[in-house]
N, C-alpha and C positions, 0 to 999 in steps of 0.2 A: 782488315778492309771491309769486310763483313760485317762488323759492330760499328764501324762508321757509316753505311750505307743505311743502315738501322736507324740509327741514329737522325740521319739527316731525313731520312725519311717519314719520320716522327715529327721532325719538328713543323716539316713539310705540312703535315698533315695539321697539324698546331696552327699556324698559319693559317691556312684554309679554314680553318674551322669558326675562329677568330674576324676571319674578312667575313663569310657567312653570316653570322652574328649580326656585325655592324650590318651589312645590306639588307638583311631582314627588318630589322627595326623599326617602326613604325614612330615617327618622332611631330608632335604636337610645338611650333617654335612660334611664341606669344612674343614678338616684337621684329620689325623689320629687320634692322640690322643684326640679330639672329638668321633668320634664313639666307641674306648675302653671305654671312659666314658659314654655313652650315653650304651652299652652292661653290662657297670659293676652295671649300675641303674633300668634295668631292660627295657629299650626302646629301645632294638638291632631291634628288628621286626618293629621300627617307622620310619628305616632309608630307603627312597628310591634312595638316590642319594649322591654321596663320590665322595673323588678327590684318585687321584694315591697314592701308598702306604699305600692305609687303609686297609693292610693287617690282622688285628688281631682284636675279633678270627676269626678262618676261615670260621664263617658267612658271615662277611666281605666281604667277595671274591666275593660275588653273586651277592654285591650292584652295580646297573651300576654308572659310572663315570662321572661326568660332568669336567671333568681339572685335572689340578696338580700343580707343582712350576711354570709353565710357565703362569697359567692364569685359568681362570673360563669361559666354555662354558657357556654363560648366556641364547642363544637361550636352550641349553639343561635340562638346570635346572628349565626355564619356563614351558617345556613340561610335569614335572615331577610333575605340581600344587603341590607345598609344600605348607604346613602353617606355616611352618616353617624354617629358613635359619639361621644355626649359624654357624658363621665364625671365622677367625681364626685372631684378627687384626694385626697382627704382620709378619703372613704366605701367609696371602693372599695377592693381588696384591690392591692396594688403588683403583687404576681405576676401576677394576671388585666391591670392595666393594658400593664405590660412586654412580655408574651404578645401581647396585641393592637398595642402599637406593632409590636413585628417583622414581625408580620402583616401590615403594611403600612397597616392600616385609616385610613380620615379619621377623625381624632379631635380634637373640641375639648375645652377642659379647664374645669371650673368647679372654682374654691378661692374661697368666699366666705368672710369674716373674720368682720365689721362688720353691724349690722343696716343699714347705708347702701349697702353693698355688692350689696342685691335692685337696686336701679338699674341698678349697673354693669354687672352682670353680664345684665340683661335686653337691657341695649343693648348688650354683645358678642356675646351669642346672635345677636339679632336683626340685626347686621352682621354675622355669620358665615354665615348664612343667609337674607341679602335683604332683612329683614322690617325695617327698621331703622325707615321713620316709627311703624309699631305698638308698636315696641318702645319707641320716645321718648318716645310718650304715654304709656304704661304707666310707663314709668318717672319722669316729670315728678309723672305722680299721686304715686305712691307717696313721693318726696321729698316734695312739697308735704304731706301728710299726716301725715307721720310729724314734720317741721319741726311743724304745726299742734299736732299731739298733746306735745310739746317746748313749747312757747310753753305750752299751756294747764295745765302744770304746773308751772312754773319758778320762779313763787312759791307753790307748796305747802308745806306743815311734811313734812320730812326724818319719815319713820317708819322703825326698827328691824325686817329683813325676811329671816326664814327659809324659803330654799327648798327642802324635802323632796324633793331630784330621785328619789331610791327608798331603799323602806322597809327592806328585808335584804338585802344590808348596806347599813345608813342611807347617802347619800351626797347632798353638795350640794354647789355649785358656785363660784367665786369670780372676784374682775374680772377674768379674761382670756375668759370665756365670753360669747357672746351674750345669755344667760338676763339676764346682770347688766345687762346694757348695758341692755336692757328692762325691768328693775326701777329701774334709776337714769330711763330717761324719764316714770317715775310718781312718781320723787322717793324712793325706795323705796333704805335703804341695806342691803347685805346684810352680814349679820351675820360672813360667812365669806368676806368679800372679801378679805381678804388673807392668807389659805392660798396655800401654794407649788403646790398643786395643782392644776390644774381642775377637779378632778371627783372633791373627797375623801373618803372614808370618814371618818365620824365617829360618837360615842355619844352615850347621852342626856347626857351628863352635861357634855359642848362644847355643846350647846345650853342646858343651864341656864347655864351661864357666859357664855353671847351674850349669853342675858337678850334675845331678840326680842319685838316688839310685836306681829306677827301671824307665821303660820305658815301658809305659799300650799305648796297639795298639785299636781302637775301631774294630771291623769287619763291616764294611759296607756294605750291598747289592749295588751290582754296575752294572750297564750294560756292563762296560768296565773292565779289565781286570788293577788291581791298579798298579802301579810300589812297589815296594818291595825295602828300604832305608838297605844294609847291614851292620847294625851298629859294626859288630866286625873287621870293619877296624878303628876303634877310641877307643882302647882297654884302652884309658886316661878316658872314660867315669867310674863313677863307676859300675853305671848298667849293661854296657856293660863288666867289668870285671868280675863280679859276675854272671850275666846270669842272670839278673835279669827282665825277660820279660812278660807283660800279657796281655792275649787276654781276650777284655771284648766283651759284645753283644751291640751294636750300638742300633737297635733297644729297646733296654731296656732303657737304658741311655740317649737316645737322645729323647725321647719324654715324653710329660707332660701325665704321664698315671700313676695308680697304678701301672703297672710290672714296673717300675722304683726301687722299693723296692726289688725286685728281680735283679737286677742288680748295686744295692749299696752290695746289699746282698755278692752278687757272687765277687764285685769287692774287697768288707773288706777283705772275704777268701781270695783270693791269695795275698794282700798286704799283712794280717799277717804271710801268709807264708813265706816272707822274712824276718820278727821283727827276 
């Protein structure tokens, strides 16, 4: 009984040592939807340093900045002695990432693809960083959910679906994006799913040939003030005949985060609102 109390008291101590660890950590998270994931596992309090737009939740707000889309202050992000730097390989700029490998810096890497992909990647975080039961629950949900949301639309009527990703120059997106993957779990077919492009420039005059059912606007936070496309001068549209229009939340939908499911959520509602 004695070599068991030892025993357990060891690992005890293992344990603690390990959670220590991770809550010391000073972690540097260059892309929004890194710090929601990094808040959703319980290491909100790890982050000392964010790039622009890592607005959520409005902990967020307090972390100072090292950059944005444009680039990575690296002088600023050294000042901030991280042990940690996890980047965004696809978001961030190759040069500033390169830079910072030489540098020697601890760097983990998120490249997420897939809307299935918010799991895996909550659960490499969270093993890269200790956190790994919090990370499994977070991520268990978020499967189970998005599965649920899948299921509750699988036998829907297929609807005809234009997504205005921005107004000048017009551009929308096609199946290799997440946007669609999202639209397809609403049963929602996109009109410009097989463009060579991901993220094509096109005119009015490709969308009157789509001939879509509804036309889904994202809302964008913008500095500038967006031009506004009056689509009921092409009353040939169907969508545009029927008034078939919807405002989804951009920040939902465009980043790789659990509230992504809250904006597949939101966007199924008003598509079946048209069925």
């Amino acid at each position: 009984m004695k070599k068991i109390i030892q025993i357990c008291t060891l690992v005890s101590l293992l344990l603690a040592c390990f959670s220590s660890v991770a809550k010391e950590q000073r972690i540097v998270a260059l892309a929004p939807h890194i710090v929601e994931m990094l808040f959703d596992i319980g290491l909100g309090e790890n982050i000392v340093g964010t790039v622009e737009y890592a607005d959520y939740p409005e902990a967020a707000l307090t972390i100072p900045r090292v950059g944005g889309y444009h680039g990575i202050q690296i002088e600023k992000l050294l000042a901030l002695k991280p042990d940690l730097v996890i980047v965004w390989q696809s978001g961030n700029k190759t040069s500033d990432i390169e830079q910072m490998e030489k540098m020697g810096l601890n760097i983990i890497y998120s490249l997420p693809h897939n809307i299935e992909d918010v799991a895996s990647e909550l659960r490499h975080l969270g093993k890269a960083i200790g956190h790994e039961a919090q990370a499994e629950v977070v991520a268990n949900s978020y499967t189970k959910k998005l599965e649920k949301l899948r299921q509750d639309h699988v036998n829907t009527k297929p609807m005809k679906v234009f997504y205005q990703l921005w107004p000048e120059p017009m551009r929308t997106i096609n199946k290799e994006t997440i946007i669609n993957q999202m639209i397809e779990v609403c049963q929602g077919q996109n009109v410009f799913a097989s463009n060579p492009t991901p993220y094509p420039q096109i005119g009015i005059e490709n969308v009157i040939v789509a001939q879509p059912e509804i036309i889904i606007y994202p809302d964008e936070k913008s500095a500038i003030e967006l031009p506004i496309i009056d689509w009921r001068k092409w009353p040939e549209i169907p969508a545009v005949k029927h008034n078939r229009f919807i405002h989804v939340n951009a920040d939902l939908l465009h980043r790789f985060s659990t509230r992504m499911l809250e904006g597949i959520e939101d966007m199924c509602e008003k598509i079946d609102e048209f069925r």
